[in-house]
C-alpha positions in Angstrom: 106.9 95.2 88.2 109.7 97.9 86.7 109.9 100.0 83.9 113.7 99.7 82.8 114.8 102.5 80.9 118.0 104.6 79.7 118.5 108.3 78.9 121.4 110.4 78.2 122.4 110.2 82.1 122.4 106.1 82.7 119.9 103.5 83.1 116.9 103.8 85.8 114.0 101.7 87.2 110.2 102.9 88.0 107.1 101.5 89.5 104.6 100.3 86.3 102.0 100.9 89.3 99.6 104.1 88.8 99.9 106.2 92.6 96.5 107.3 92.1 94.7 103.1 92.8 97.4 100.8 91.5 96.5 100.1 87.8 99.4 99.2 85.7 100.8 101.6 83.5 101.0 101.3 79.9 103.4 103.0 77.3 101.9 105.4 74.7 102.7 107.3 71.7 106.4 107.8 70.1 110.1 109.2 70.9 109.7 112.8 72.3 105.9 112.0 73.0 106.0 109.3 74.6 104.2 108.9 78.0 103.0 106.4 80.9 99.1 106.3 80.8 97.1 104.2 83.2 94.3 102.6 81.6 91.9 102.9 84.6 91.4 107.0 84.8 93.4 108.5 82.6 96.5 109.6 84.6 99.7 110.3 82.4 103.4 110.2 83.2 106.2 111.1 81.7 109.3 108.7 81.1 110.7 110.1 84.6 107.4 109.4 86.2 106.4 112.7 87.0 102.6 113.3 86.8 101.4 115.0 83.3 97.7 114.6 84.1 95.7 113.4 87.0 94.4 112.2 88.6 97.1 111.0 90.3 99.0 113.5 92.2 102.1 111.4 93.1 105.1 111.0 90.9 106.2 107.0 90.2 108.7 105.8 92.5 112.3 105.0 91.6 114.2 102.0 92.5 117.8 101.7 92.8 120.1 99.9 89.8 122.9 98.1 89.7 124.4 96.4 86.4 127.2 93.7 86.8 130.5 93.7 84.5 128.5 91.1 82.0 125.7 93.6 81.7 123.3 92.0 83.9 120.6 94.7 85.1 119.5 94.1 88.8 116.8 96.2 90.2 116.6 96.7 94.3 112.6 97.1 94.1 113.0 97.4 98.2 115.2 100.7 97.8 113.4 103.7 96.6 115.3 106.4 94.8 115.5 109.7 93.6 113.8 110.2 90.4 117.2 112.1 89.1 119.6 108.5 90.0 120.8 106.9 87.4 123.6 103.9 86.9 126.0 104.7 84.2 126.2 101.6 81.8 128.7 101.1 79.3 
């Protein structure tokens, strides 16, 4: 499972998977404060996946996008990327 999500720069995919043991992620709080928390033990994220509080020590890993000309969002979830790529959507 992905987290789909957009910023200023384009649209970008992320593991919902915690890197410290697997639990799935879960969005919390509002606009500039939101963040990723894992329910298990308390690591946070922030929308990029980089680690706010551990104890995980691994940022989330980024999968490659690709939107079609109808808008259709396809993620590669077998092609990491960096956490900077994003696909420009119209």
């Amino acid at each position: 499972p992905v987290f789909i999500a957009r910023d200023a720069a384009g649209v970008y995919a992320q593991t919902t998977t915690c890197t410290h043991q697997g639990c799935l992620l879960a969005p919390s709080g509002t606009g500039a404060s939101e963040i990723l928390v894992c329910p298990c033990h308390g690591s946070e994220f922030d929308l990029n996946g980089a680690v706010v509080r551990g104890p995980a020590t691994a940022a989330l890993a980024h999968f490659a996008v690709e939107i079609d000309m109808s808008g259709a969002i396809t993620v590669h979830g077998g092609t990491q990327v960096s956490a900077a790529t994003r696909v420009t959507a119209a």
